[in-house]
C-alpha positions as CSV (number, residue, x, y, z in Angstrom):
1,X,0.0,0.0,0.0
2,X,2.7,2.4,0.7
3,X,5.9,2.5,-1.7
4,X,9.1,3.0,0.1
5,X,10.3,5.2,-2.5
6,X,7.2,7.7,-1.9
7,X,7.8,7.0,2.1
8,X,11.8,8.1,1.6
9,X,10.7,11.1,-0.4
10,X,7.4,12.0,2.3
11,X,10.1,12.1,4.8
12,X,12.6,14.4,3.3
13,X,10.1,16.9,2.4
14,X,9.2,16.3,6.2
15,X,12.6,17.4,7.0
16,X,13.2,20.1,4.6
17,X,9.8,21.6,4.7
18,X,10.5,22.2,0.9
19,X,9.5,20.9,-2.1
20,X,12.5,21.8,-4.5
21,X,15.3,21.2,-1.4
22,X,13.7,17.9,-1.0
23,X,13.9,17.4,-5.2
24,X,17.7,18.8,-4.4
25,X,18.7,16.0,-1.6
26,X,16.8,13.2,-3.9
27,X,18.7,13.8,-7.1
28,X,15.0,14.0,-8.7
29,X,12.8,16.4,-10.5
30,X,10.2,18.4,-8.3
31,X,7.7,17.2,-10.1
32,X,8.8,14.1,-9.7
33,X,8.5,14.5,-6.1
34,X,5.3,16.3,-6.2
35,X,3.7,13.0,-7.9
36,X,5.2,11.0,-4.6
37,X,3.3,13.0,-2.2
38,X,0.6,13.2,-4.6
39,X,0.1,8.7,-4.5
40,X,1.0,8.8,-1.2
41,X,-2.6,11.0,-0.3
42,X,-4.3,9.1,-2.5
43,X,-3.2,5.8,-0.9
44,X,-4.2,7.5,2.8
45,X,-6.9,9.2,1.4
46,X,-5.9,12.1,4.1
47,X,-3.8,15.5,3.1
48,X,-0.5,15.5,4.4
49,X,0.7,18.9,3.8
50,X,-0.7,22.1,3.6
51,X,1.5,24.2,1.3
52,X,1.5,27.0,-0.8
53,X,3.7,29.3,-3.2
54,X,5.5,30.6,0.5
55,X,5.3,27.6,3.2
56,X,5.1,24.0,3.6
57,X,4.4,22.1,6.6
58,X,2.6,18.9,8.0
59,X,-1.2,18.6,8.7
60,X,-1.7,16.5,11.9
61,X,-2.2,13.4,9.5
62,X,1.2,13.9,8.3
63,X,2.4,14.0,11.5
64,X,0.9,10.6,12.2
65,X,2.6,9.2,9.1
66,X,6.2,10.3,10.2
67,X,6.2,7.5,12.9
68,X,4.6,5.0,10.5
69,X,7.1,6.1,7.6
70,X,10.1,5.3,9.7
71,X,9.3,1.7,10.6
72,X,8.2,0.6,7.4
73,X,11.5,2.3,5.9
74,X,13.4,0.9,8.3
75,X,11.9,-2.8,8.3
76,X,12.9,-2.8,4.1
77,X,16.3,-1.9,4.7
78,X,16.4,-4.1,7.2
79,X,14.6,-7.2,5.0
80,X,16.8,-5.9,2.0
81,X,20.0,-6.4,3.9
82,X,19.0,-9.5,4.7
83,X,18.5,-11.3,2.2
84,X,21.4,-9.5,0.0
85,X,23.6,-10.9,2.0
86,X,25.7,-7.9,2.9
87,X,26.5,-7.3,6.4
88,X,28.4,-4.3,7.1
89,X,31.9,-4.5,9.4
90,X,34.8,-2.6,10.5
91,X,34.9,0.4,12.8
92,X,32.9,3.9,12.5
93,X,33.9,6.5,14.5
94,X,30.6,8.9,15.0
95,X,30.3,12.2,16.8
96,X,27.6,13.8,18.0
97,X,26.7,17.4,19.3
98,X,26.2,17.7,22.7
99,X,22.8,19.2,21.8
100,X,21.7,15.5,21.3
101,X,22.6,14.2,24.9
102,X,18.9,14.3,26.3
103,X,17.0,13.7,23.1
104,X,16.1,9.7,21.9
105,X,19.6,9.3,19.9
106,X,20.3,6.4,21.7
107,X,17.0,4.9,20.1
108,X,18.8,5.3,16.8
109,X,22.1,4.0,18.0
110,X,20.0,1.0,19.2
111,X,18.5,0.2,16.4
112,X,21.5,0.5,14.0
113,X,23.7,-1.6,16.4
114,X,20.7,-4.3,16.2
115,X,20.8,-4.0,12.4
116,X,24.4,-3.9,11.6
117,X,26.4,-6.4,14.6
118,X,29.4,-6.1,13.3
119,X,30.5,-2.4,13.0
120,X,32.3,-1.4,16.1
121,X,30.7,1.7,16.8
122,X,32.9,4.4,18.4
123,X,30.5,7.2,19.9
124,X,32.3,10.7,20.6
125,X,29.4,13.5,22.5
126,X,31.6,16.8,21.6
127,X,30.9,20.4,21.0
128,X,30.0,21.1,17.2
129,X,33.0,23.1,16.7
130,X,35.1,20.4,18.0
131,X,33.1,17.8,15.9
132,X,34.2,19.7,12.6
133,X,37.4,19.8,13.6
134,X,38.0,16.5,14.2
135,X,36.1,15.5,11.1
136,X,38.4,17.6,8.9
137,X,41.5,16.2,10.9
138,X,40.1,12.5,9.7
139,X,39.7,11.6,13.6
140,X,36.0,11.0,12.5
141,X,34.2,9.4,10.5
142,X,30.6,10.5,10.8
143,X,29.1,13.7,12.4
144,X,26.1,14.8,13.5
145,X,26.5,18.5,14.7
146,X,25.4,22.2,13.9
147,X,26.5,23.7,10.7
148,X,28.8,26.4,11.3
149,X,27.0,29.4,10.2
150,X,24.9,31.1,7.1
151,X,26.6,29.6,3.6
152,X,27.5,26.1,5.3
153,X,25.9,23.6,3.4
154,X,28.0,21.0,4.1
155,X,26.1,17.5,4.9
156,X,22.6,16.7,4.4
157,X,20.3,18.6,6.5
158,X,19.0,16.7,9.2
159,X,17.0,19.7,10.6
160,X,16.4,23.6,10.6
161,X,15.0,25.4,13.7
162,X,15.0,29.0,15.2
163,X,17.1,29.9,18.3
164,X,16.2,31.3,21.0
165,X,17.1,32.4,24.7
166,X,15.9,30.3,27.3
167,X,16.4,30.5,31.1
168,X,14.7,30.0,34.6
169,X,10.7,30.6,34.5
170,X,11.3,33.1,37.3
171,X,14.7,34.9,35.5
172,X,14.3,38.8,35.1
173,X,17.2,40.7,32.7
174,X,17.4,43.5,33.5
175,X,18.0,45.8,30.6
176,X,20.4,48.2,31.8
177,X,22.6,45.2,33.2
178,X,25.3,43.4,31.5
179,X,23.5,40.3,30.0
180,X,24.7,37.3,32.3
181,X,25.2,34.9,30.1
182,X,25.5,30.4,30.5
183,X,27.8,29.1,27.6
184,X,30.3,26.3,25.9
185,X,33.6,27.3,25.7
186,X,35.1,28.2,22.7
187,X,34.8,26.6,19.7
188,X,31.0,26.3,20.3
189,X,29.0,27.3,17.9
190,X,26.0,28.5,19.8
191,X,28.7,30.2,22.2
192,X,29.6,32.5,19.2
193,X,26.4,33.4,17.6
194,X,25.2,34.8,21.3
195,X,28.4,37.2,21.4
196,X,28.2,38.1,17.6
197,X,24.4,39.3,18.4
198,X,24.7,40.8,21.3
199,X,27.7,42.5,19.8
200,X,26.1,43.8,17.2
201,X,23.3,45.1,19.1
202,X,26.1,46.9,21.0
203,X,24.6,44.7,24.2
204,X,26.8,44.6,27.1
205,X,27.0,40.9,28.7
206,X,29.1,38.9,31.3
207,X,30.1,35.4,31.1
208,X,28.2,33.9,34.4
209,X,29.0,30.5,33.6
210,X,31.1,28.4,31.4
211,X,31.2,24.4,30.7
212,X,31.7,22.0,28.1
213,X,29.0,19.8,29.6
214,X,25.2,20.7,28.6
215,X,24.4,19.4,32.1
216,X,26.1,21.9,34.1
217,X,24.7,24.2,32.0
218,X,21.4,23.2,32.3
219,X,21.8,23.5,36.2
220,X,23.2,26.9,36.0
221,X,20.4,28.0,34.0
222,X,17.7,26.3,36.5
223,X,19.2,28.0,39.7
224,X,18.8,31.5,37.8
225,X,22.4,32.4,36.8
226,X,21.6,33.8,33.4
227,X,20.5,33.2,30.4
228,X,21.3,30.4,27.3
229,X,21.0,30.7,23.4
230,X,19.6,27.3,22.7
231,X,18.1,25.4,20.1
232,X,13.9,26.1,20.2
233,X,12.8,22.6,19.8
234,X,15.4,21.4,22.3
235,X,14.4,23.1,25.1
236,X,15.5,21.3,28.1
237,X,12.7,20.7,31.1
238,X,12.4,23.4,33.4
239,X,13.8,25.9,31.5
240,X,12.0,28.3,29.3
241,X,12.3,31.0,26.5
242,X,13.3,34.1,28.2
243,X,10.6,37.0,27.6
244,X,10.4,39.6,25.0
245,X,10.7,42.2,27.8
246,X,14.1,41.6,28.1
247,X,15.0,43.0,24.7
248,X,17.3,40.6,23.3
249,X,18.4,40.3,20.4
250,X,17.1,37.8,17.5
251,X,19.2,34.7,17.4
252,X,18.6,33.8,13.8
253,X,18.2,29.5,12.6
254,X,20.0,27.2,13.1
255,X,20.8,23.6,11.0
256,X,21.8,20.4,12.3
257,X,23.2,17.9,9.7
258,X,25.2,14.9,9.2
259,X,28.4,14.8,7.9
260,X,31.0,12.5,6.0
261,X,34.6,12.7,6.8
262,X,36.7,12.4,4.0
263,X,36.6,8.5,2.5
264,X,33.1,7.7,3.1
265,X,32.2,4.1,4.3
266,X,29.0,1.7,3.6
267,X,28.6,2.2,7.3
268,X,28.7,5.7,7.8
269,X,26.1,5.6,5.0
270,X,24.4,3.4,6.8
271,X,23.9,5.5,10.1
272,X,23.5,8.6,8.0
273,X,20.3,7.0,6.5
274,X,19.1,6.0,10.1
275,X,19.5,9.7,11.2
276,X,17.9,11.4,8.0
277,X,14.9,8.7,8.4
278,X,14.4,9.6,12.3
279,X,14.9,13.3,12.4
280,X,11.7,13.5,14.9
281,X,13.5,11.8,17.7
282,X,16.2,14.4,17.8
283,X,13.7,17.6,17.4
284,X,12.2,16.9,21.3
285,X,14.5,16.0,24.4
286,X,12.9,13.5,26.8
């Protein structure tokens, strides 16, 4: 009832909320990928976007069909393998932002080690910065981390949100104080979009805390130390966007994508696929 190939193509317009990036990623005509969506409504009998010359996202039925997609996706590659007789081996070497720590990645780790036994999966939780870097250096061989800035389009988008500041539900800024501010050391990504905007704004701020861990960051922000630029759909419990009020400046999107290092293997491919086909279990932390 529901082609894999219209499923694959469902989910990357999904992902891209875009018709012609989706055409793009695919290596197909937009029309061609117009005509999957098209069969794929017809086969649910249910709309699963609403879209027009400006916007594209998912109507609560397509929602529903994300979840559906990716198990019947990943139960063909699964059966396909099989029976090919292909079994992947050897080591992969995989980095992931520490945006990821508190979101269902480990589901997707799970699965893949289930699929694929034999590939000694090495898992590195670093910084973004620090994940390009040690991709470029060849240390990695997968990554999936923020891209570095407007113009990167290295990778395959996994994911675009906005970015906003987040803090304690109680937290006031005051707007004649020095913003007090909860970041990564350098070379986090997120760390130097804050400063260039604030900057810019000719905002004055203070560094009121500083760690590599998203934990102790996450604490500093509950007890009411300041304030975080954070991803908007990774918002971590108890912590929420800081209020207009404040005066802030606009953060600006963000992208998270996945990443080849320089020889790409059959299974960094493989995770890579397992990522771009499960984006909604990085999009929410637990």
């Amino acid at each position: 009832m529901y082609d894999p190939v219209q499923l694959r193509t469902f989910l990357t317009v999904a992902q891209t909320l875009s018709f012609t990036q989706a055409a793009g990623r695919l290596g197909v005509r937009q029309s061609t990928v117009s005509q999957h969506v098209r069969r794929l409504e017809e086969a649910t009998g249910r709309p699963l976007f609403l879209r027009d010359t400006h916007h594209v996202e998912l109507t609560e039925d397509g929602e529903a069909l994300l979840g559906f997609a990716r198990t019947i996706l990943a139960a063909h590659e699964r059966a396909a393998a099989f029976f090919s007789g292909t079994r992947l081996r050897g080591r992969l070497r995989f980095g992931a932002s520490e945006d990821f720590v508190q979101t269902r990645l480990p589901e997707i780790l799970e699965g893949f080690r289930h699929a694929h036994p034999e590939v000694d999966l090495e898992l590195s939780v670093e910084l973004s910065g620090t994940l390009h870097e040690r991709l470029d250096a060849g240390r990695l061989d997968l990554v999936l981390a923020k891209r570095r800035g407007p113009g990167d389009e290295r990778g395959r988008l996994v994911w675009r949100d906005r970015m906003v500041w987040i803090g304690a539900a109680g937290l006031r800024v005051d707007p004649d104080r020095p913003v007090p501010l909860i970041v990564y050391p350098p070379p986090g990504i997120t760390r130097a979009r804050a400063l260039e905007v604030l900057e810019r704004e000719g905002r004055a701020w203070r560094i009121a805390c500083t760690s590599g861990s998203l934990s102790a960051l996450i604490a500093a922000a509950r007890a009411g130390l300041g304030v975080m630029a954070h991803t908007r759909g990774l918002i971590p419990p108890g912590l929420v966007p800081v209020a207009d009020r404040a005066g802030l400046p606009e953060l600006g999107r963000v992208e998270f994508a996945v990443l080849q290092g320089r020889r790409p293997t059959p299974a960094a491919d493989a995770l890579a696929t397992a990522i771009l086909t499960g984006p909604a279990r990085l999009t929410r932390p637990d």
